[in-house]
N, C-alpha and C positions, 0 to 999 in steps of 0.2 A: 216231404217224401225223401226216402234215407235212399242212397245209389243202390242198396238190396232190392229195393223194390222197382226199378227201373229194369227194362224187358232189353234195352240196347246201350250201349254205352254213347258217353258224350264225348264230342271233340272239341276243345277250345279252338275256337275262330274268331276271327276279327274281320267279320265284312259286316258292309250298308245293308238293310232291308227296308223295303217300302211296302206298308201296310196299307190295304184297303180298309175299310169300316162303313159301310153307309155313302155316304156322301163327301168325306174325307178323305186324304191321305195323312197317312202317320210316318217321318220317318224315323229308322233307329239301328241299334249296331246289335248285330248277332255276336251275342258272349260265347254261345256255345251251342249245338247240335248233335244229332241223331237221326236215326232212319225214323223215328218219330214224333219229335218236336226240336222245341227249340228256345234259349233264353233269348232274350231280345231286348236289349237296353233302352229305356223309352222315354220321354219328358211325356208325355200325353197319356194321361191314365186311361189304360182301357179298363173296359169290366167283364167282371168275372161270367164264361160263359159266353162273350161276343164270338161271336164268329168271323173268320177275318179271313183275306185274299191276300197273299204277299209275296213280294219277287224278292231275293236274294241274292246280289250284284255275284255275276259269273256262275252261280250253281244250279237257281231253279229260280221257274216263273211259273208263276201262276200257283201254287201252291194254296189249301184251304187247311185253315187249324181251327182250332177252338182255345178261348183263354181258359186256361187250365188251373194259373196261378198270378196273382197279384202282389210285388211287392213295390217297396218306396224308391229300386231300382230298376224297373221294370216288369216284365211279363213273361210266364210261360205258358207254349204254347202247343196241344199236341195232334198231328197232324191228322186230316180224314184218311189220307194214304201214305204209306212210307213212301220213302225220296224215291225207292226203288220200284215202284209200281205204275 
């Protein structure tokens, strides 16, 4: 996806997140964010289309995304509601 086609822009951040999944927690570092998703640096491959529950150290908890995108550096992710709702 080329930055044209994104609805909000991205902010380079550097905080922790802790992902739910099932029965798991996953954790990993937010590269970058929006009012509607988010990168998220990960050692634990999620897949594509999980759906996922994640707190964000200082900004948001409880948040619900869907994986959106898969690479060999992590995940993107794009949220049911923006930050702002």
């Amino acid at each position: 996806m080329s930055t044209k086609d994104r609805d909000f822009s991205r902010l380079s951040i550097h905080k922790k997140a802790i992902m739910h999944l099932k029965d798991q927690n996953v954790e990993g570092d937010v590269k970058n964010l929006s009012l509607k998703g988010a990168f998220i640096a990960v050692r634990c491959q999620l897949g594509l289309n999980d759906m996922v529950t994640f707190t964000i150290s200082d900004i948001a908890r409880c948040l619900r995304a869907k994986v959106v995108r898969v690479t060999d550096k992590g995940v993107g992710l794009r949220f049911e509601k923006t930050l702002l709702d």
